[in-house]
C-alpha positions as CSV (number, residue, x, y, z in Angstrom):
1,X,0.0,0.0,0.0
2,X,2.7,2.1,1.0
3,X,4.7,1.7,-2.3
4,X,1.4,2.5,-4.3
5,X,0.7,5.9,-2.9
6,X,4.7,6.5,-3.6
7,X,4.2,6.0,-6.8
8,X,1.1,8.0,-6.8
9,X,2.3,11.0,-5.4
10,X,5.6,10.7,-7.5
11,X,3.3,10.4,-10.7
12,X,1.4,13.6,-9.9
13,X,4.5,15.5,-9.1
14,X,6.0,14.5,-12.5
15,X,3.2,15.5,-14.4
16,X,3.3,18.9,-12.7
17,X,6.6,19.2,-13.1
18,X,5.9,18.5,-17.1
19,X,3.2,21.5,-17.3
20,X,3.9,25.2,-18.0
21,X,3.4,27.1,-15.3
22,X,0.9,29.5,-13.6
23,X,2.8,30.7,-11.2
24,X,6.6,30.8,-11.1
25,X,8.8,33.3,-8.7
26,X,12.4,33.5,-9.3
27,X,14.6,35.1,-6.0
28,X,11.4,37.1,-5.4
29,X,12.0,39.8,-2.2
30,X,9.6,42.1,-0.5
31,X,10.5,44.6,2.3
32,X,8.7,47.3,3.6
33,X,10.2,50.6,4.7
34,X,8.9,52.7,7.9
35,X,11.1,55.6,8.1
36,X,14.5,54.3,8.9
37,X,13.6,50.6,9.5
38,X,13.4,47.9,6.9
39,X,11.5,44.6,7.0
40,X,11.9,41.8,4.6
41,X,9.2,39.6,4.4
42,X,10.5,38.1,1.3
43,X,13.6,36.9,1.4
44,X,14.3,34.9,-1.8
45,X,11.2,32.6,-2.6
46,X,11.4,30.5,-5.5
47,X,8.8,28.9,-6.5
48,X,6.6,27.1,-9.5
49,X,2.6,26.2,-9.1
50,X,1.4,24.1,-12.7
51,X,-1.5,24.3,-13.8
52,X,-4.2,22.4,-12.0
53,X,-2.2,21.9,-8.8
54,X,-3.8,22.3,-5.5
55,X,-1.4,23.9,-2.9
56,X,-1.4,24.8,0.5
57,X,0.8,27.9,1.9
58,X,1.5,26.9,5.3
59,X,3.1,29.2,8.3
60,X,2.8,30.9,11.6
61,X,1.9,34.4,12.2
62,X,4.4,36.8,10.5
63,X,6.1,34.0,8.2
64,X,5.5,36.0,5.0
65,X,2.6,33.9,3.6
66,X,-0.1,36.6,3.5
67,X,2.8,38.4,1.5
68,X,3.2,36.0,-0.5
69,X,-0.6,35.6,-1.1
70,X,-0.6,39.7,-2.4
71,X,1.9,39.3,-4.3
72,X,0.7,36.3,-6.5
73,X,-2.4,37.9,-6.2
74,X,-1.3,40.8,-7.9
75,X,-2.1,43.1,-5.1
76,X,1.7,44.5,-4.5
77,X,4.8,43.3,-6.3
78,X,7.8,42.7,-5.8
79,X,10.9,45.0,-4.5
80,X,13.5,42.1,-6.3
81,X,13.2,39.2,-7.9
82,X,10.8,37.8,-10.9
83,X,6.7,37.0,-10.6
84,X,5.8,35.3,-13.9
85,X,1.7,34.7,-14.0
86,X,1.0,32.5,-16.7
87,X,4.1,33.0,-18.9
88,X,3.8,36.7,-18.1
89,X,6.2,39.5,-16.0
90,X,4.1,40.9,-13.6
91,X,6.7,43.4,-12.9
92,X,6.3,45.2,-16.4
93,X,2.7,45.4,-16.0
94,X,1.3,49.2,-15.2
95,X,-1.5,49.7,-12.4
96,X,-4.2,48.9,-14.8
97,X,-3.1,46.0,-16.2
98,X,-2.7,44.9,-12.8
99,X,-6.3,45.7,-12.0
100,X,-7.5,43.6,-15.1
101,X,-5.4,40.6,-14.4
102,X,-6.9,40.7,-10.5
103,X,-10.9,41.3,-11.7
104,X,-10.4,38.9,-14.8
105,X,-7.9,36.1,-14.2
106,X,-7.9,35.5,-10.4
107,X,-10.8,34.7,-8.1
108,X,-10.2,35.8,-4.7
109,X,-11.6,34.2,-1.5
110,X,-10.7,35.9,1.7
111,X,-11.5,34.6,5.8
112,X,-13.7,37.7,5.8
113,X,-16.4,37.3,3.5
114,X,-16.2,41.3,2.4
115,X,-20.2,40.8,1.0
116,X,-22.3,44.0,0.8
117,X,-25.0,43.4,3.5
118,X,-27.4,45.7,1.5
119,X,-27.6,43.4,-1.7
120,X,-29.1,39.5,-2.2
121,X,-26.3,37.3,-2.8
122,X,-26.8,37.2,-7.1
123,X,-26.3,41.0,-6.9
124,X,-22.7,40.6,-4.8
125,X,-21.7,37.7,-7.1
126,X,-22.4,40.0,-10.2
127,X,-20.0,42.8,-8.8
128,X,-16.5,41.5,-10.6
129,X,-18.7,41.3,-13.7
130,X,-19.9,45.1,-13.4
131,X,-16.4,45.9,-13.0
132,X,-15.7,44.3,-16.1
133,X,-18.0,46.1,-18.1
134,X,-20.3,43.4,-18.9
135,X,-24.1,43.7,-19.8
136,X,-26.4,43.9,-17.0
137,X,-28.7,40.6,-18.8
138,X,-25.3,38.4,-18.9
139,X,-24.3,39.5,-15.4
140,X,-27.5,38.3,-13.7
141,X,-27.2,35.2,-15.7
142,X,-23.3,34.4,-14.9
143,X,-24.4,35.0,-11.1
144,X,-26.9,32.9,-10.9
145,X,-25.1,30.3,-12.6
146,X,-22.6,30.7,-10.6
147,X,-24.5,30.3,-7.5
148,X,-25.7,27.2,-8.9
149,X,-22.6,26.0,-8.9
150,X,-21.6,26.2,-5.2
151,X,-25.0,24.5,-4.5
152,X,-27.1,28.1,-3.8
153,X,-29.9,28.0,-6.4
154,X,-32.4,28.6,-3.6
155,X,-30.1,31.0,-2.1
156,X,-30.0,34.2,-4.9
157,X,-32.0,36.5,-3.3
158,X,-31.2,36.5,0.3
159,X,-29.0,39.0,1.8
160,X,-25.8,38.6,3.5
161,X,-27.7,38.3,6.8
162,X,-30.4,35.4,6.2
163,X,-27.9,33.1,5.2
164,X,-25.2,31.0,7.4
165,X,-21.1,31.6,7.7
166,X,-20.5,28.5,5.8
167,X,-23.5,29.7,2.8
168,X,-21.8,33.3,3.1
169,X,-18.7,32.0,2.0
170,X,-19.7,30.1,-0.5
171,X,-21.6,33.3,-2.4
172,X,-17.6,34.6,-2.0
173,X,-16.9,31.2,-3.6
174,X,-19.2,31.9,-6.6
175,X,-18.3,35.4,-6.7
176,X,-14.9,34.2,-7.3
177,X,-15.7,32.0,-9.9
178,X,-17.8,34.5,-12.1
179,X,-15.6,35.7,-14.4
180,X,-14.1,32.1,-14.6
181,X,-10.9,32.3,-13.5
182,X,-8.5,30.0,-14.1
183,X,-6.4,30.5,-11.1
184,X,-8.2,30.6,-7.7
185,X,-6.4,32.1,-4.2
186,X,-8.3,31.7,-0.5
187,X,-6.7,33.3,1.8
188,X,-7.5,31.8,5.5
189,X,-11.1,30.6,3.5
190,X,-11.9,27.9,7.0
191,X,-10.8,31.0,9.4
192,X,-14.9,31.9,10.6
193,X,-16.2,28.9,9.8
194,X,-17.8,25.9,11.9
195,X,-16.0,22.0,10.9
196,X,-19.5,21.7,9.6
197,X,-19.1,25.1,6.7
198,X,-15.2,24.2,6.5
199,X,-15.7,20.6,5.1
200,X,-18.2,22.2,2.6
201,X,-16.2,24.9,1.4
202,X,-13.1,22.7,1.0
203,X,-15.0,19.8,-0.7
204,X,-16.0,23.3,-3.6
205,X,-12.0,23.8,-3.6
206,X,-11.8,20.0,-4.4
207,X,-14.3,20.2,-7.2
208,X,-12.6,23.2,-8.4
209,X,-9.3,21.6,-8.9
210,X,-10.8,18.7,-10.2
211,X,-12.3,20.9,-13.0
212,X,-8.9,22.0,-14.2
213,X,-8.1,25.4,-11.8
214,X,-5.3,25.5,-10.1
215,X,-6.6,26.4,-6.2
216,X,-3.6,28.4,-4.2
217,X,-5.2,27.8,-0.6
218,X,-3.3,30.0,3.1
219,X,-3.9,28.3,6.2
220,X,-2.4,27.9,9.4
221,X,-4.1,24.5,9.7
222,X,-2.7,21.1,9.4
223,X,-6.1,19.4,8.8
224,X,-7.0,21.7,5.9
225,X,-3.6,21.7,3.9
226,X,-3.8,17.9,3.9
227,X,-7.6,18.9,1.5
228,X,-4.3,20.1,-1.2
229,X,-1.8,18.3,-3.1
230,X,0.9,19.6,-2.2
231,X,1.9,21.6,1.0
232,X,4.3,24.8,1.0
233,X,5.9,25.7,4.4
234,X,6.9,29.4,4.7
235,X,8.9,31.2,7.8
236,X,11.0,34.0,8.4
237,X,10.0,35.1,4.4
238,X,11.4,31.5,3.1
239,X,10.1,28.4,2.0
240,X,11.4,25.8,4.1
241,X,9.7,22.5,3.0
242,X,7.9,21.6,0.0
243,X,6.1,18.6,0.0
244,X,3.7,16.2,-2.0
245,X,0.7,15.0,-0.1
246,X,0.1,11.1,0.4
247,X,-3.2,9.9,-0.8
C-alpha cells in the first residue's frame, strides 16, 4: 500500500513538473520601509505552481505567507526578484493591467467574506462582472449560474444576513468564480467557519481543482492543507519544506 501511494504522489508530481506554469517566482523579495527601518518579508522565494495543482501555503503568524498571497495575487509586487503569471512579467505590468489581471484572471476568496450586506447574494456575485464592463442581462445570468454551482440555487435573493457563515462564503466562492478564472487564491477561507461550513467549502476547492483550476489555498491548519496536493511551508520570508501529499 505504501509503495502505491509513492508511486502516486511521484506520478502527480511529474506531471506537474511537465506542465507550463501559472505561477513561477524566481529570488522574489519584498520589504517594507517605515522611516529608517526595513523589514523583509520576502527573502528569496522560489517557487513554480502548474496548472491544475492544488497547494497549500503553510506558516505561523508573521512567516510571509499573506505576503506572499498579495503578491501572487497581484495586489503588490515585488521590491526584487521575478513574478511570472502564466508565462507573463508581472513586474512590467502598469497599475491597470494589474487591476484587469486581479478582476479577470484570479478569483479571490478571503476569511472575511467582504459581502455588501445591502444586496441578495446574485447581486454581490455580479459585482466583478460590473467591473468588467459586462451587460447587466449576462451578469445576472453568470451570477446565478454561478451560484448554482456552489449549491445556492435557492439562495440568490437572500442578503448577506439570512444566510449562514459556511452559505456566506460560498456566495464569496461563486463570486470568485464569475468571471471564470482559471487561477483561484483563498486566503484563510476555513478561518470563521464551523467543521461543519469548513468541510463544505473545502469539498468546492476539491471540485474546483478537479475541474482543471489551479486552487492556491493559506492556512495555518494542518487538517485543511492535507484537503491540497501539495503543502508549502513558509517562515521567516522562506520556503522551508515543500512537499507532495500522500493519498
Amino acid at each position: 500500500m505504501a509503495d502505491g501511494t509513492a508511486t502516486r504522489v511521484a506520478g502527480r508530481a511529474a506531471v506537474i513538473e511537465a506542465a507550463a506554469p501559472v505561477i513561477e517566482l524566481v529570488g522574489a523579495r519584498k520589504t517594507y520601509t517605515t522611516g529608517s527601518l526595513e523589514f523583509e518579508a520576502l527573502r528569496g522565494v522560489d517557487l513554480r505552481i502548474g496548472a491544475g495543482e492544488y497547494v497549500a501555503v503553510m506558516g505561523p503568524s508573521g512567516s510571509g505567507k499573506s505576503t506572499l498571497m498579495n503578491i501572487l495575487g497581484c495586489l503588490d509586487v515585488l521590491t526584487e526578484g521575478t513574478y511570472r503569471l502564466a508565462g507573463e512579467d508581472v513586474e512590467e505590468l502598469d497599475e491597470v493591467e494589474l487591476a484587469a489581471i486581479r478582476n479577470r484572471r484570479i478569483g479571490f476568496v478571503f476569511q472575511q467574506f467582504h459581502l455588501l450586506p445591502s444586496l441578495p447574494a446574485w447581486r454581490n456575485v455580479e459585482l466583478p462582472l460590473m467591473y468588467a464592463g459586462v451587460r447587466a442581462v449576462e451578469r445576472r445570468e453568470r451570477a446565478m449560474l454561478s451560484l448554482e454551482r456552489v449549491g445556492l440555487a435557492d439562495r440568490t435573493a437572500n442578503r448577506p444576513g439570512e444566510m449562514s457563515g459556511g452559505q456566506q462564503q460560498r456566495v464569496a466562492v461563486a463570486r470568485a468564480l464569475v468571471t471564470d478564472p482559471a487561477l483561484i487564491l483563498a486566503d484563510e477561507p476555513t478561518g470563521n467557519l464551523d467543521s461543519s461550513s469548513t468541510d463544505e467549502v473545502l469539498g468546492l476547492f476539491d471540485e474546483l481543482q478537479a475541474q482543471g483550476r489551479t486552487v492556491v489555498l493559506i492556512t495555518h491548519e494542518a487538517e485543511v492543507a492535507h484537503h491540497a496536493h501539495r503543502v508549502v511551508h513558509v517562515r521567516d520570508g522562506l520556503v522551508t519544506v515543500d512537499e507532495q501529499v500522500a493519498r
